[in-house]
C-alpha positions, 0 to 999 in steps of 0.5 A, a space after each residue: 631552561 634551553 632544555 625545556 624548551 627544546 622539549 616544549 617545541 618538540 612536544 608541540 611538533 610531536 602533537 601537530 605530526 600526530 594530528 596530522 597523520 590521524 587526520 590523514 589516516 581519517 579521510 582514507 578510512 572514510 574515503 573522505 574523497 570517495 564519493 558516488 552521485 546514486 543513479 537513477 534506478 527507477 523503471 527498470 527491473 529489480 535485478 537490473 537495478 541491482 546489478 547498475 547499483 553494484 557496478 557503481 559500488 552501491 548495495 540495493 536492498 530491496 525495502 518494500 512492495 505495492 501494487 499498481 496495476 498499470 506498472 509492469 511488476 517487478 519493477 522499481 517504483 521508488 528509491 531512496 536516496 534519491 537520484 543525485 544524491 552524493 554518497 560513499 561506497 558501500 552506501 544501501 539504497 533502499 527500493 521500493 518495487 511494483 508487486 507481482 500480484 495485489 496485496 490479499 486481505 481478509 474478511 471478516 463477518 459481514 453479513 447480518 449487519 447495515 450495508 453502510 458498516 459493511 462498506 465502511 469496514 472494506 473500506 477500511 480494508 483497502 477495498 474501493 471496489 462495491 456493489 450492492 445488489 437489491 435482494 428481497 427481504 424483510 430488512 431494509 439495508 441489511 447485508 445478507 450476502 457477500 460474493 465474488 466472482 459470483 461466489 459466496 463468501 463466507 467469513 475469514 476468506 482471502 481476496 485482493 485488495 483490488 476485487 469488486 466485492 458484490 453486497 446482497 442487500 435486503 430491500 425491504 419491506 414495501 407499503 401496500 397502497 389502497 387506492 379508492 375508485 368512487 369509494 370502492 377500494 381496488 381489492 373491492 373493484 377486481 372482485 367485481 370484475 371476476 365476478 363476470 
């Protein structure tokens, strides 16, 4: 009996040495105590970033671009985790950069069709830019023409998001107006007047 539990207690001692040693071993495979807070990054050029990032054992990976013009380009405008954040060694911070030209879009067709679908599709298009330009026609609010820069477009041409698209739009056409003098229409008066 003394045996047992002799063997019992050293089973007991055996596991708890184990489970000690694996828990042990545990926080330094995941450098339980090895923590980094993520420094602020933003403002500063991609390659610096990355540099500062990879002095404090961090990886920068470069995860997205937008465009704003008042933002120098390739620069960060974003990151994520967040500054403060605490994380081990090793961790990716994903940033997110100020492109170095605008992102180009491009059009379709949009001649031959209403002035307000037009809008609506460059609009969809990303393009806030607009202008429309009275041209005579017989159709009234129909886009006969793209340009820009002064240049016609034609369709599947490339622009910037951020260009100011000009719409030729037709006016339409206009009601002719009789007006009477003493019963005598206005056509009627100017033929007399020639007359002397």
């Amino acid at each position: 009996m003394k045996k047992i539990l002799l063997h019992i207690g050293l089973m007991i001692i055996a596991a708890f040495a184990i489970g000690w040693m694996a828990m042990s071993w545990l926080d330094i495979w995941t450098r339980h105590d090895s923590t980094i807070t993520v420094p602020s990054v933003k403002s500063l050029p991609y390659s610096e970033a990355s540099v500062l990032l990879d002095a404090e054992g961090l990886v920068a990976v470069l995860s997205d671009s937008v465009y704003d013009k008042s933002t120098r380009p390739g620069t960060v405008i974003e990151q994520n985790p967040k500054v403060g954040t605490v994380v081990k060694e090793g961790r990716e911070i994903y940033l997110t950069i100020n492109a170095f030209s605008p992102k180009m879009v491009t059009l379709p067709a949009l001649s031959d069709i209403s002035v307000r679908q037009a809008k609506s599709i460059l609009e969809g298009l990303e393009i806030k830019n607009v202008i429309e330009k009275r041209v005579p026609s017989d159709f009234k609010d129909l886009v006969l023409a793209v340009r820009y820069k002064g240049n016609r477009l034609s369709p599947g041409a490339r622009v910037p998001v951020n260009a100011t698209i000009e719409l030729e739009v037709g006016e339409g056409v206009h009601e002719i107006i009789t007006d009477t003098i003493g019963g005598d229409s206005l056509g009627h008066v100017s033929e007399q007047l020639d007359l002397f």
